[in-house]
C-alpha positions, -999 to +999 in steps of 0.1 A: -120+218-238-098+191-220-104+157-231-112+125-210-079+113-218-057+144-211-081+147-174-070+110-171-032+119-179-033+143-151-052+128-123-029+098-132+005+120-126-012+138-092-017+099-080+016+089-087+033+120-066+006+112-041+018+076-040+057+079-035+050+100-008+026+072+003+054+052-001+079+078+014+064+078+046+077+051+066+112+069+062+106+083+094+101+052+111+133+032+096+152+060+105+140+055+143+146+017+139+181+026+125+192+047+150+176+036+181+191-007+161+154-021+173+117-027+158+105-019+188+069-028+184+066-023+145+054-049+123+069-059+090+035-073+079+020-040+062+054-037+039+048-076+031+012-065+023+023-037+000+051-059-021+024-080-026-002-053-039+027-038-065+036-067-077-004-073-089-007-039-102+025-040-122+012-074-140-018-057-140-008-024-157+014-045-187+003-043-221-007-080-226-029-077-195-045-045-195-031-020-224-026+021-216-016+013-181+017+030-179+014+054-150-001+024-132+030+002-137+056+035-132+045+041-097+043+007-083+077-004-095+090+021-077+068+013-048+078-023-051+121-009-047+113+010-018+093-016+001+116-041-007+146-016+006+122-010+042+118-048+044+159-050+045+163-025+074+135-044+091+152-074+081+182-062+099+172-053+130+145-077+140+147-110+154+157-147+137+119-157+143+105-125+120+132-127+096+118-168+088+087-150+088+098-123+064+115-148+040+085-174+038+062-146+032+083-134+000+091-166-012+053-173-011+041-142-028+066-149-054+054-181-062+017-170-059+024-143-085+043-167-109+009-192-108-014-166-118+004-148-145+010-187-157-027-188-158-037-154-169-012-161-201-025-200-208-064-198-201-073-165-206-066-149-246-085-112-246-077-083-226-110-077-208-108-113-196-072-110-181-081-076-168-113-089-149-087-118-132-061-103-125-080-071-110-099-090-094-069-104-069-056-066-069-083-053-052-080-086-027-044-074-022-053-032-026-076-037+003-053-056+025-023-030+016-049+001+027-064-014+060-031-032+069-024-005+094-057-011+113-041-040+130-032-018+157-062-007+164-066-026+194-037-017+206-044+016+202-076+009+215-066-009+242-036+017+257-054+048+243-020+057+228-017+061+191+022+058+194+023+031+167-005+048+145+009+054+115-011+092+111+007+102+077+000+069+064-035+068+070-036+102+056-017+094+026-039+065+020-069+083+023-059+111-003-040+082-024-075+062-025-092+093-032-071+103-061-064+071-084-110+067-074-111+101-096-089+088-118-105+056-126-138+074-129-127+092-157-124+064-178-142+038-159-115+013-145-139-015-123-109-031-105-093+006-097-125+022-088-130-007-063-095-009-045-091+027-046-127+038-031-126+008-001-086+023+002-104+061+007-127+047+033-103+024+052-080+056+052-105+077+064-116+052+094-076+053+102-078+095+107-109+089+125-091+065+150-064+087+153-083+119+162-099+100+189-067+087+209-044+111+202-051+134+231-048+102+258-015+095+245+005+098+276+032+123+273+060+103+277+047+080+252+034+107+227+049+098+193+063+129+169+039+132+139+068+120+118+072+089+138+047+067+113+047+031+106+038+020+070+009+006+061+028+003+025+000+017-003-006+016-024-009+031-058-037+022-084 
């Protein structure tokens, strides 16, 4: 009979493939912004979302915060690389005004992060209390990473195009919510449980949005189905 831990093991490796290609899928839209040397009318703010949401599970997933987290930290390093290497295409091709923007919003979530690891390590001395802090600001920053790409809903909304709706996205979050939920079930995990279920339902209003507008996409405006805009994901 499988064990708990072994289930766990597995559901943990399924979420991680799940998650790079979460965070694989804006590859389709920097390669439009690198060839066509514009933003167009993508927004950096969902990658800014998601650097911030790795960077809170990696501190989560480390062994003086919350012990036998490995597959949590493995994934969203390599989440954290890849948004930071869309953020520099972005970075490249946008305007003076957004790259401030861009900068600021780094610089602050690197000094946000330094204050509450400084606090997690001072004021708080046993694993269950630094796991109930720190989770507690990784589902803040989960839920903003999942529903990031919902910003354009009114857009979308408004135009009754779903150009800029990022479809593989929202279905990558969906099944990316979904999985690391199972896995945090398995051995009960509050702060994944929570991120990862709200992620599954944000994901699944995204489809939901998308299924409605798609056929009123003008022609001439219809995006490819590869033409997605990140959220940004998350993992765990």
């Amino acid at each position: 009979m499988v064990s708990a831990e072994s289930a766990r093991t597995v559901v943990g490796i399924i979420g991680n493939v799940i998650s790079f290609c979460l965070f694989g899928s804006p590859i389709p839209t920097f390669w439009r912004i690198f060839k066509n040397k514009s933003v167009e009318e993508f927004q950096p703010y969902p990658y800014i979302a998601t650097v911030m949401n790795c960077l809170f599970w990696i501190f989560y997933g480390l062994p003086i915060v919350h012990p036998d987290s490995t597959l949590v930290i493995t994934i969203n390093a390599i989440g954290l690389a890849m948004e930071l290497g869309y953020l520099s295409i972005f970075f490249a091709y946008t305007t003076n005004k957004t790259r401030l923007r861009i900068i600021l919003w780094l610089c602050l979530e690197l000094v946000f992060i330094v204050i509450i690891a400084v606090i997690t390590l001072l004021c708080f001395h046993t694993f269950e209390r630094r796991s109930m802090f720190v989770g507690i600001f990784c589902v803040v920053f989960g839920v903003c990473m999942y529903s990031s790409p919902l910003v354009i809903m009114r857009k979308v909304i408004v135009t009754k195009s779903v150009e800029y709706m990022p479809f593989f996205l929202s279905l990558a979050n969906f099944l990316n919510g979904s999985v690391w939920l199972a896995y945090a079930l398995i051995k009960f995990d509050l702060y994944i449980t929570i991120g990862n279920g709200l992620g599954a339902v944000a994901g699944a209003a995204q489809l939901i949005l998308y299924a409605c507008y798609y056929k009123t996409t003008p022609k001439g405006d219809e995006v490819k189905p590869s033409e997605v805009q990140l959220p940004n994901r998350s993992s765990a």
